[in-house]
N, C-alpha and C positions, 0 to 999 in steps of 0.2 A: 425518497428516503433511502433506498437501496444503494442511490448515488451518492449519496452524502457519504454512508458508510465506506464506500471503497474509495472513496476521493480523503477521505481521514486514515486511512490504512495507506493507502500511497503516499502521506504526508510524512507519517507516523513512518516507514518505511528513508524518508529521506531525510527525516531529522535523525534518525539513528546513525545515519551513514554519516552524517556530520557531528554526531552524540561521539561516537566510536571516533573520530580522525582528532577531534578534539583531546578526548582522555586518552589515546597513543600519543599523540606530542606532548602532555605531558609527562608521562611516564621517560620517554625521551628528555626530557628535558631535564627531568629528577637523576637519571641516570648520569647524563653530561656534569649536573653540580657534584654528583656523587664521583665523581672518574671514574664509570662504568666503563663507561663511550667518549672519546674526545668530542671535540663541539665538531669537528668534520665528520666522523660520523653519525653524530647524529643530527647534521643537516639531512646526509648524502640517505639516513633511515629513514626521516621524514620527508625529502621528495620522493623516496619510493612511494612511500603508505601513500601522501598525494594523488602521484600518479595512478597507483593502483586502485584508487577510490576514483578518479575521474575516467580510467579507462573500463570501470565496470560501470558508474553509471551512465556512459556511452550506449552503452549494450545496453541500457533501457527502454525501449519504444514506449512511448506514450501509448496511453490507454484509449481507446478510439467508441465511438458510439459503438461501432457495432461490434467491438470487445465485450463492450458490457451488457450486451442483447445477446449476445450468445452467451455468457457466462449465466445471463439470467435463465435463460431458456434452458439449459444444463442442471438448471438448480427444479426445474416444475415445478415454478410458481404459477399460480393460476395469472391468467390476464386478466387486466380492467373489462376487457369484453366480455368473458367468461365469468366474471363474478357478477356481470350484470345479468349475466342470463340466468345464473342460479338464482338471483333475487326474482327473477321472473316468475320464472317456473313453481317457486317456492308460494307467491303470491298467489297463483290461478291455484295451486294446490289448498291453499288455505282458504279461496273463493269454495272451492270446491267444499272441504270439509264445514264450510258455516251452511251448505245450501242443506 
């Protein structure tokens, strides 16, 4: 469940970076009909934003299992193991209280 959520936030994360390069080119583009920007600069704007968008998500490292075991562990959620002992404990406890 925990994975689903940060694997949607890292998507969510990459569609934006492509949300964002999209609505700059056209802004760029509106500009150029407008004769803000000749149509050479606003190729030479848009391979920059390009560039600058592939040279950052370069710099990305993928998320690794044990990225996500230590973020988890960082957060003190209990474990599968430890939730099973609490139901344990919990149960002899309740043996207890019906004797």
């Amino acid at each position: 469940m925990m994975v689903d959520q940060l694997k949607k936030a890292l998507l969510a994360g990459l569609g934006s970076a492509a949300y964002t390069y999209e609505k700059a080119s056209k802004v760029i583009d509106e500009m150029v009909i407008k004769g803000k920007l000749t149509i050479d600069e606003g190729k030479e704007l848009s391979e920059e934003l390009k560039k600058d968008i592939v040279s950052k998500s370069e710099k990305v490292k993928p998320v690794t299992k044990k990225d996500i075991i230590d973020i988890l562990k960082e957060t003190n959620f209990a474990t599968k193991d430890e939730i099973v002992d609490i139901k344990n404990r919990l149960t002899e406890l309740e043996k207890k209280l019906k004797q």
